[in-house]
C-alpha positions as CSV (number, residue, x, y, z in Angstrom):
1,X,-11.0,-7.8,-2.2
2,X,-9.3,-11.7,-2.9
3,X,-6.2,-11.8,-4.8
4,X,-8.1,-13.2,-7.4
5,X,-10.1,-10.5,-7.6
6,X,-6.9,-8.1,-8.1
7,X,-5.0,-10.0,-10.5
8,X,-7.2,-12.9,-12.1
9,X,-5.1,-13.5,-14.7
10,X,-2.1,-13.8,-12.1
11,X,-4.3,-16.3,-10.0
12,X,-5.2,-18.8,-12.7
13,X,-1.7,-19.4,-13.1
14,X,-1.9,-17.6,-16.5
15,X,1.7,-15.5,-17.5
16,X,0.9,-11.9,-16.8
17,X,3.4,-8.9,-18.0
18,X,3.9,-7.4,-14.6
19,X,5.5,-3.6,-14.9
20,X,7.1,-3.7,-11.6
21,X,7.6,-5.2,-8.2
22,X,8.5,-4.1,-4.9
23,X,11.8,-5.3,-4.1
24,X,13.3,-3.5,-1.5
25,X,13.2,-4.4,2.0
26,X,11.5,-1.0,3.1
27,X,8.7,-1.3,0.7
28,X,8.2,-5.0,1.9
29,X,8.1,-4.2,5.2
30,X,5.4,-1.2,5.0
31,X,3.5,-3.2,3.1
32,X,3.9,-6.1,6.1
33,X,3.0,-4.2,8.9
34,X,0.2,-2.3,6.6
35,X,-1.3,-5.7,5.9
36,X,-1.4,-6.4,9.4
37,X,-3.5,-3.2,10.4
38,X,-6.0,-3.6,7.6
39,X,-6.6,-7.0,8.8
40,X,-6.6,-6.4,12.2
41,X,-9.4,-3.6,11.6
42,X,-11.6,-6.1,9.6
43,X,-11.7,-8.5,12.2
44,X,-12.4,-5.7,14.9
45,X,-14.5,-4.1,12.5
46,X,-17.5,-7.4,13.1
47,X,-19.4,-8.0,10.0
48,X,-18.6,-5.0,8.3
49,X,-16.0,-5.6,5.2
50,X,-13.3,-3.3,6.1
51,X,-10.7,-5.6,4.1
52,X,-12.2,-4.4,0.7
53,X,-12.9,-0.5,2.2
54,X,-9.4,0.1,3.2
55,X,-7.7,-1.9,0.5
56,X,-9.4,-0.2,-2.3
57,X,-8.0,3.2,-0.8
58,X,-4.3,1.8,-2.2
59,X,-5.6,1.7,-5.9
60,X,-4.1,5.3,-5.8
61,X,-0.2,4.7,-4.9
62,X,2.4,4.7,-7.7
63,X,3.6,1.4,-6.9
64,X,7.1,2.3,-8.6
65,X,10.2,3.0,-7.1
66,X,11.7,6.0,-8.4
67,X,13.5,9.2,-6.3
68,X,10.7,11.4,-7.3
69,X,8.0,9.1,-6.1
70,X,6.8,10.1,-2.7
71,X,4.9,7.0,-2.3
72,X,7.4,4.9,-2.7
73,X,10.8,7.0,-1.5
74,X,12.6,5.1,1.6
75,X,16.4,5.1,2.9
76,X,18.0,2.1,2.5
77,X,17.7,-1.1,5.1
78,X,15.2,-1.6,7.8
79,X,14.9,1.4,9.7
80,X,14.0,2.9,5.5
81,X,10.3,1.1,6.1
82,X,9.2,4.4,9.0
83,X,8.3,6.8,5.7
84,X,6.7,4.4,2.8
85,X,4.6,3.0,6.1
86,X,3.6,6.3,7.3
87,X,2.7,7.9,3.5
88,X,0.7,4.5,2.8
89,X,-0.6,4.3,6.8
90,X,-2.6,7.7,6.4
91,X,-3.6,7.2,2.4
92,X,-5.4,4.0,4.1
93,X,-6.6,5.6,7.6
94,X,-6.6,9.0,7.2
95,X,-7.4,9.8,3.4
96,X,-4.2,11.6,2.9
97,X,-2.4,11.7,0.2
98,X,1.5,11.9,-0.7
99,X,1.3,15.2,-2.1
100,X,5.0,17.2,-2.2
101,X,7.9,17.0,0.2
102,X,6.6,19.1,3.2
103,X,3.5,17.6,3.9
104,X,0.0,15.4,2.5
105,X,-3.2,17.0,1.1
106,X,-6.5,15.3,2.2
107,X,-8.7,13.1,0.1
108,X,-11.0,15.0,-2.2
């Protein structure tokens, strides 16, 4: 999947009402060093399009920050980044879902 092809509107240069955006340096990070395995799989992956397969898999996070959001729930400053990584790591690798507190479900 391009950027264009997840926000069009976004990509034209057209104003787009955006509900929220990740801020913090935890969820940055993650999302960093999750970027950097999903591409590093496509280009091992040789010819198959892995980019689009594991990147569709995070149409199902709840982007938003929030205490009750186990997506999305880090401590503050760098060393926050090990649990919002982790959560996201297995949604994309593992099909595992951020379920409750003690633990993930897998994918249905």
């Amino acid at each position: 999947m391009l950027v264009a092809d997840a926000c069009h509107v976004a990509w034209n240069n057209h104003p787009a009402e955006i509900e929220y955006r990740i801020k913090d340096l935890a969820g940055v990070a993650s999302l960093a060093k999750l970027g950097k395995d999903i591409i590093t799989s496509h280009i091992e992956s040789q010819g198959t399009d892995k980019l689009s397969e594991l990147t569709a898999k995070l149409s199902a996070v709840d982007w938003e920050k929030r205490e009750d959001n186990l997506w999305m729930r880090s401590q503050a400053g760098f060393a926050g980044q090990k649990e919002p990584y982790e959560v996201l790591y297995n949604l994309v690798y593992s099909d595992r879902y951020a379920d409750d507190q003690e633990g993930m479900r897998e994918a249905a």
